[in-house]
PALUM-366072 format. One record per residue (C-alpha): residue in one letter; y, z, x; residue number from 1. Coordinates in steps of 0.2 Angstrom, whole numbers. Example, Ala and Ser with C-alpha at 12.3 -4.5 7.8 and 13.67 -1.06 7.14 Angstrom:
<recs>
+---+-------+-------+-------+-----+
: r :     v :     w :     u :   k :
+---+-------+-------+-------+-----+
: A :   -22 :    39 :    62 :   1 :
: S :    -5 :    36 :    68 :   2 :
+---+-------+-------+-------+-----+
</recs>
This chain:
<recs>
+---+-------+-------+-------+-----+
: r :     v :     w :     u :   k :
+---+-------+-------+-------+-----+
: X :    14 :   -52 :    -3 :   1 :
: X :    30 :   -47 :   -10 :   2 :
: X :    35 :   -52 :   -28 :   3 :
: X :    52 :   -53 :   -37 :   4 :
: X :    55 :   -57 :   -56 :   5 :
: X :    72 :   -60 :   -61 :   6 :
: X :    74 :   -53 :   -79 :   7 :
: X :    90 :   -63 :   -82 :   8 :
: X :    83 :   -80 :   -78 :   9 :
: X :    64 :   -78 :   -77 :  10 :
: X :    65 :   -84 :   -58 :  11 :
: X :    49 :   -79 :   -48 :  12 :
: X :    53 :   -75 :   -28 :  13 :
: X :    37 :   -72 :   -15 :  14 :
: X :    37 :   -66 :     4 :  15 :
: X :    24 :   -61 :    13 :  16 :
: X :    24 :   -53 :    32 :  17 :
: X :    10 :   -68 :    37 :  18 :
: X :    -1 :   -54 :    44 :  19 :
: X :    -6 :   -36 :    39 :  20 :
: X :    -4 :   -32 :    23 :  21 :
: X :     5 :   -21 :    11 :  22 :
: X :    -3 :    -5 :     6 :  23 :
: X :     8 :    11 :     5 :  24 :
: X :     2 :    23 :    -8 :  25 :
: X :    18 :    23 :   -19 :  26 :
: X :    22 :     7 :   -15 :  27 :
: X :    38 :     0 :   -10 :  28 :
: X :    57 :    10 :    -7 :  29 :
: X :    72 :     3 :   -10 :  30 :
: X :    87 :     8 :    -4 :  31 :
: X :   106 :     7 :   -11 :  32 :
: X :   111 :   -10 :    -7 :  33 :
: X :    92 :   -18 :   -18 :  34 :
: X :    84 :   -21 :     0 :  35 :
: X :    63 :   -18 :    -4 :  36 :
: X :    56 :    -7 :    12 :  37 :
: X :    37 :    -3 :    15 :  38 :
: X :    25 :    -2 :    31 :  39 :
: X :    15 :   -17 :    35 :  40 :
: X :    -4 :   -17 :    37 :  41 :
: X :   -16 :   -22 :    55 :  42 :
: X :    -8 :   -37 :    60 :  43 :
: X :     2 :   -48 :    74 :  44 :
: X :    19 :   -41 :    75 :  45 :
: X :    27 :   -58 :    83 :  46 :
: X :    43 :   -61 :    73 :  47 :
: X :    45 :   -80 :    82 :  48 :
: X :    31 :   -85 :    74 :  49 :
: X :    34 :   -75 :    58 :  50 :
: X :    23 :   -64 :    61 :  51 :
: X :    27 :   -46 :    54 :  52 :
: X :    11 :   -35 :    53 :  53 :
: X :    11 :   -17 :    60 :  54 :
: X :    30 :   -13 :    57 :  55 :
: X :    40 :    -9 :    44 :  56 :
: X :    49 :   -26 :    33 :  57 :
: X :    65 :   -25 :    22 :  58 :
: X :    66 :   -40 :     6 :  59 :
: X :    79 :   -43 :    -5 :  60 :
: X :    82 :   -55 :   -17 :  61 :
: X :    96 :   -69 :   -14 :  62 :
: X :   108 :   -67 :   -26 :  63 :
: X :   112 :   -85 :   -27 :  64 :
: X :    94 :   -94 :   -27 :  65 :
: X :    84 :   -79 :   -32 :  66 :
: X :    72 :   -79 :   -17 :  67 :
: X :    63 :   -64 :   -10 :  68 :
: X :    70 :   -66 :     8 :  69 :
: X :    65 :   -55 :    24 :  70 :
: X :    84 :   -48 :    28 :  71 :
: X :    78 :   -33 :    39 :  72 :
: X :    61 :   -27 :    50 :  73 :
: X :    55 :   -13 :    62 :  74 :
: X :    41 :   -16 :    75 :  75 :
: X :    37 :     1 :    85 :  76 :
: X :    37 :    -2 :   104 :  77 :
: X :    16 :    -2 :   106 :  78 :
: X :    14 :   -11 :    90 :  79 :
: X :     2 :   -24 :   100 :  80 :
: X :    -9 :    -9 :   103 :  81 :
: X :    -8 :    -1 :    86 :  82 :
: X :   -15 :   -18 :    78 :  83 :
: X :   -29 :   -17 :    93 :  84 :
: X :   -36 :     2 :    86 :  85 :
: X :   -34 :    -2 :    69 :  86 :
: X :   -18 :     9 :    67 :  87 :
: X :    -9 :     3 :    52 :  88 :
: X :    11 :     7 :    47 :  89 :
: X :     5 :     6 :    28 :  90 :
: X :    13 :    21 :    23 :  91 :
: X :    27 :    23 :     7 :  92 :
: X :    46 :    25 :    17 :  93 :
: X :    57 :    39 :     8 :  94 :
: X :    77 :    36 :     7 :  95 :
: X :    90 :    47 :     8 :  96 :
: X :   108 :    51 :    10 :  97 :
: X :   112 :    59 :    26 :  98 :
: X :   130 :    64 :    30 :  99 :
: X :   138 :    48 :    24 : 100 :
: X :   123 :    37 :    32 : 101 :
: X :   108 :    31 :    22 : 102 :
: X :    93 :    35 :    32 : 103 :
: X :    75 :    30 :    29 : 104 :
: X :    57 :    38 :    37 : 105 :
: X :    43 :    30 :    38 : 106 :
: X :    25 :    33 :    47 : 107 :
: X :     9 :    26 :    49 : 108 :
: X :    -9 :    30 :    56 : 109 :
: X :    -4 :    32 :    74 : 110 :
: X :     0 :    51 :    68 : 111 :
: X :    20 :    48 :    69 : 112 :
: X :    35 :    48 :    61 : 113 :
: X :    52 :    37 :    63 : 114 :
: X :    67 :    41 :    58 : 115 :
: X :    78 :    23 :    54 : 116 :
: X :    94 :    17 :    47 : 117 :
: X :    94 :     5 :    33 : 118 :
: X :   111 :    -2 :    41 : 119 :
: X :    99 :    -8 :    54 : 120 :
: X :    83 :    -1 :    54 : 121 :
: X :    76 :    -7 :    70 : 122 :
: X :    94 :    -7 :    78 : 123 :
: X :    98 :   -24 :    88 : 124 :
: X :    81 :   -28 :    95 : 125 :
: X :    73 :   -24 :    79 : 126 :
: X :    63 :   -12 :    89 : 127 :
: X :    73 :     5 :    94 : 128 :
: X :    72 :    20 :    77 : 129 :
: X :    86 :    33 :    76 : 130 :
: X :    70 :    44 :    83 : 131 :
: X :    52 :    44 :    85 : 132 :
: X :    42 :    59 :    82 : 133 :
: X :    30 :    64 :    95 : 134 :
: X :    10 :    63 :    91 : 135 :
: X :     9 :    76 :    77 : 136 :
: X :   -13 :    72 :    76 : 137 :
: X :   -24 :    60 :    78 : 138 :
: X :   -27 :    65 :    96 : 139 :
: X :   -44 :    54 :    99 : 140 :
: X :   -37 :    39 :    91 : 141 :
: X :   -47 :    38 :    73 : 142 :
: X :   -43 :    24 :    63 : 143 :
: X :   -53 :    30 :    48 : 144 :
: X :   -52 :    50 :    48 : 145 :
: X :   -35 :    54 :    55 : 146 :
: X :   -19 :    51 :    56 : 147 :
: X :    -4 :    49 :    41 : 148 :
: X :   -10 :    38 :    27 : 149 :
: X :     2 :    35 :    11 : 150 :
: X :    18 :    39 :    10 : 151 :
: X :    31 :    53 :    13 : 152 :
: X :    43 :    65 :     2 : 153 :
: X :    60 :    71 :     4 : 154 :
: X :    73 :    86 :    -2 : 155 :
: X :    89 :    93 :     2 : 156 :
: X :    90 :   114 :    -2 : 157 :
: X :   107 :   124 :    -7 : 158 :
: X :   113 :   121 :    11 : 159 :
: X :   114 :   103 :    10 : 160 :
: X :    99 :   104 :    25 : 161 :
: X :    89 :    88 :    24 : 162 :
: X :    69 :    90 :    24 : 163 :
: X :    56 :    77 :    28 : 164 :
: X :    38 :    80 :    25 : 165 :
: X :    23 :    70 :    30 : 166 :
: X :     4 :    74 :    27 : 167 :
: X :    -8 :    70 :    39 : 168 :
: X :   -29 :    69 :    41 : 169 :
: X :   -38 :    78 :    54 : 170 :
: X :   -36 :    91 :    67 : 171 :
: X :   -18 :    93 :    75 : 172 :
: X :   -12 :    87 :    89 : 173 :
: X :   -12 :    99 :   102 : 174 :
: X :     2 :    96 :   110 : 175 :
: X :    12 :    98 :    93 : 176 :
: X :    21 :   113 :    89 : 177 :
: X :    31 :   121 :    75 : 178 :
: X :    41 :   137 :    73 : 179 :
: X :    30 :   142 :    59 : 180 :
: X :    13 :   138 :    57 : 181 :
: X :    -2 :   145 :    47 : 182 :
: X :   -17 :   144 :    57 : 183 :
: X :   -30 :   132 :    65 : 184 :
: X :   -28 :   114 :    58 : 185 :
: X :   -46 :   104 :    57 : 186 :
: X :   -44 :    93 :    43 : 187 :
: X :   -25 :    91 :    40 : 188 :
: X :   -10 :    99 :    31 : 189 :
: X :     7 :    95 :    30 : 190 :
: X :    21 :    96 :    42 : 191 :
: X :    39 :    99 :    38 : 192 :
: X :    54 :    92 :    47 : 193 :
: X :    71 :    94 :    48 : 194 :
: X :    86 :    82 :    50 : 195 :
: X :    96 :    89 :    63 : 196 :
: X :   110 :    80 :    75 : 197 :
: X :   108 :    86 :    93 : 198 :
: X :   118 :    78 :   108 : 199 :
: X :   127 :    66 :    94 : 200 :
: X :   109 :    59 :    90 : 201 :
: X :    99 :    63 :    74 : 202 :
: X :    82 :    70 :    75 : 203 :
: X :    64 :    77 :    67 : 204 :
: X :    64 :    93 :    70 : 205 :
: X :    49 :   103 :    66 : 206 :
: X :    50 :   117 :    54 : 207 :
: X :    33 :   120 :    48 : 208 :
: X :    15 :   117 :    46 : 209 :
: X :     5 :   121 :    32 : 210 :
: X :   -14 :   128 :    30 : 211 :
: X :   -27 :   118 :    35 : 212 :
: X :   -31 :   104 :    19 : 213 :
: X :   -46 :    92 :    19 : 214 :
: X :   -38 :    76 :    19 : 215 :
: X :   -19 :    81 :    15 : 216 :
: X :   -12 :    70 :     4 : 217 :
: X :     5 :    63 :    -1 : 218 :
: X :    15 :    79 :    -6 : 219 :
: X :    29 :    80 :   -22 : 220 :
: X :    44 :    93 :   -20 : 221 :
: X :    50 :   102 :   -37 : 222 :
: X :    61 :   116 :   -40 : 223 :
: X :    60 :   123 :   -21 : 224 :
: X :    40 :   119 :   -21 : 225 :
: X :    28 :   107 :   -11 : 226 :
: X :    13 :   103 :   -23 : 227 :
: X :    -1 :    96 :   -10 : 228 :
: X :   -19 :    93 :    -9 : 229 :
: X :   -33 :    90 :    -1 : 230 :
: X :   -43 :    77 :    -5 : 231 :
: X :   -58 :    81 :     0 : 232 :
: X :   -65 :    64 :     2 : 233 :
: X :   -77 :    59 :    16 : 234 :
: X :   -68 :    46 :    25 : 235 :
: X :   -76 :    41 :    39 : 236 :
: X :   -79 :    23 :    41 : 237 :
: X :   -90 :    20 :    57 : 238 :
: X :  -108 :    28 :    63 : 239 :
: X :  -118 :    30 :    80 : 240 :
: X :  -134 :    21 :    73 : 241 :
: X :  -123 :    11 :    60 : 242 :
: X :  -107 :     4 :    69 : 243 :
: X :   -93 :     1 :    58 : 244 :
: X :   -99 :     2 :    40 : 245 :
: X :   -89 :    10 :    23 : 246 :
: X :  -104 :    13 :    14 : 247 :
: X :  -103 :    24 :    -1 : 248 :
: X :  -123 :    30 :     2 : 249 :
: X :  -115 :    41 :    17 : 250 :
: X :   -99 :    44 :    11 : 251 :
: X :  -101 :    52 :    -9 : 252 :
: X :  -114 :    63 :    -1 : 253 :
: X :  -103 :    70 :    12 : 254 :
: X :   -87 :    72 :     0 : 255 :
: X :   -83 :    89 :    -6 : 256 :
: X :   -71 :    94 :   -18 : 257 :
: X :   -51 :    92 :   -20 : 258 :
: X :   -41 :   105 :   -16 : 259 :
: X :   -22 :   108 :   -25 : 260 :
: X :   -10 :   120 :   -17 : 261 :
: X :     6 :   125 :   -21 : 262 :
: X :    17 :   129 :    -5 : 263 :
: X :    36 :   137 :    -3 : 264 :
: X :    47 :   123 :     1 : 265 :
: X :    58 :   131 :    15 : 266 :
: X :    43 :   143 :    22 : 267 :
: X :    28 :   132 :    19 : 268 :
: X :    18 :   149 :    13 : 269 :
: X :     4 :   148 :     3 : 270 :
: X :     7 :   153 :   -15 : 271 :
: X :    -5 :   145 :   -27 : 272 :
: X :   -22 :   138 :   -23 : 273 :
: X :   -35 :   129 :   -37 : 274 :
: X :   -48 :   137 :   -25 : 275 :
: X :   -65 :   131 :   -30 : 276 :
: X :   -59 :   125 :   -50 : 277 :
: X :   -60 :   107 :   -46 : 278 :
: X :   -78 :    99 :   -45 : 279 :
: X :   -76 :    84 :   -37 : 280 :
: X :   -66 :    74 :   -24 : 281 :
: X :   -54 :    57 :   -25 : 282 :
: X :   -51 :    44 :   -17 : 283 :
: X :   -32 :    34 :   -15 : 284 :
: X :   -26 :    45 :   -30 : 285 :
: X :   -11 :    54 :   -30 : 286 :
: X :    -1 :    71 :   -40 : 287 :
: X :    12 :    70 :   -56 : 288 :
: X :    24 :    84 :   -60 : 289 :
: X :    30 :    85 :   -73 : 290 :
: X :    38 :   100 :   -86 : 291 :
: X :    30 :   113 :   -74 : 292 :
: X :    13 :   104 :   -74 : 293 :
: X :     4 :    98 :   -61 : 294 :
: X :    -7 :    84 :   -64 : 295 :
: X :   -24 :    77 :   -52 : 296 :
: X :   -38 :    66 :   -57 : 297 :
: X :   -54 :    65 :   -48 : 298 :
: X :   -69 :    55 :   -44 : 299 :
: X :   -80 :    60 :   -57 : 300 :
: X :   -67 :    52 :   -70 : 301 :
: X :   -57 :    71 :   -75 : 302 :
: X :   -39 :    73 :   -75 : 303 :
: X :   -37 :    91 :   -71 : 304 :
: X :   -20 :    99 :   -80 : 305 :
: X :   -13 :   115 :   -68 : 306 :
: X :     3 :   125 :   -76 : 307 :
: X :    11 :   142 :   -78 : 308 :
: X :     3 :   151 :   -93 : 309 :
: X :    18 :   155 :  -107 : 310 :
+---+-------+-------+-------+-----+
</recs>
């Protein structure tokens, strides 16, 4: 569900996308105009019957009642079939400014990326993105160990170029290239994408993908750097002799440790790596940055503090 509080007259607004449900890792985006925008979970995408799951929904509050009310929704073209392989679009959108436009990207576990306008973010049919990158992983169709899960960052360097950067689990796509790459991918990494117009329509195009990281996770950009990690969870969620089954007796045993890189923003090179330094893994955490710190918490309950020594 969505909530709204209004702190001028203590009015209390709902909505929720009757189906799949709302689970991006930093929550919602907003853009400039108050509109609420996140990825909905497995579930019917039939708008007739009001029916919003497997898409991306916009709520805003009516300014006159104080109502949360659906003003805006995206449902991919195959959005029957995603709900049918358990491939959610619960990731976190990122807003930016683009030459005047206000654009928005979102993903989901399918293993793609979408680029949208908040003026219309499914254009007329509520069904057609600005663009649609191709498949960047996921190539068997994993609903548990591949594909991107939480949400997406955004920069914009000296130039005034736009950069989009996703993380994603699993091995990459084979069919996906970039111009810059930095070896075999088996677990995931992040991918970074430019926002480029071609033939007077905007695009993704790749730039580069980073070392292989176990279960790359939501990266933050600061000062002209990528802070990533891996994981290192075990997340697999089915079994030969066990079908389908999230059991923590298999899956603590088989998780590792997390990983923390830090990666140059424009090149996606390596340059700092908390090697072996962290003992255990985490599960649906996330980084802080602040005043050239670098903050993770991990499984075992320790909140690991990584900085430049004075």
């Amino acid at each position: 569900m969505v909530y709204t509080f209004d702190l001028a007259s203590g009015n209390v607004g709902s909505w929720g996308p009757a189906g799949g449900g709302m689970w991006g890792r930093q929550g919602a985006a907003i853009s400039s105009d108050g509109t609420m925008y996140t990825g909905t979970g497995d579930g019917n995408f039939k708008p007739e019957i009001g029916s919003y799951g497997n898409g991306i929904i916009g709520v805003k509050v009516n300014p006159q009642t104080k109502a949360a009310e659906l003003v805006d929704y995206y449902g991919p073209s195959n959005a029957a079939w995603l709900w049918k392989r358990d491939l959610d679009m619960q990731v976190t959108p990122a807003i930016f400014n683009y030459k005047g436009r206000e654009l928005m990207v979102d993903a989901g576990k399918e293993c793609r990326v979408y680029l949208l306008d908040t003026a219309a973010i499914g254009g007329d049919d509520h069904r057609t993105p600005l663009y649609r990158t191709p498949l960047i992983c996921n190539e068997d169709v994993n609903f548990a160990s591949a594909g991107i899960w939480g949400s997406l960052a955004t920069w914009q360097d000296s130039t005034g170029a736009r950069w989009v950067l996703t993380p994603f689990w699993g091995p990459q796509h084979s069919a996906f290239k970039a111009p810059v790459e930095y070896g075999e991918v088996q677990h995931g990494a992040i991918v970074a994408f430019k926002v480029e117009e071609k033939s007077g329509k905007l695009q993704l195009v790749p730039a580069w993908i980073s070392r292989d990281m176990n279960r790359a996770e939501p990266p933050v950009v600061a000062n002209g750097v990528v802070f990533a990690y891996g994981n290192g969870e075990d997340t697999e969620q089915a079994y030969p002799d066990v079908g389908l089954a999230d059991t923590s007796d298999r899956r603590i045993p088989g998780s590792t440790h997390a990983t923390l890189y830090a990666l140059d923003a424009e090149s996606g090179k390596e340059l700092w790596s908390s090697g072996n330094q962290i003992a255990s893994w985490n599960h649906w955490s996330g980084i802080s940055v602040a005043n050239g710190r670098v903050y993770i918490g991990t499984f075992d309950g320790i909140l690991y503090c990584f900085g430049i020594q004075k």
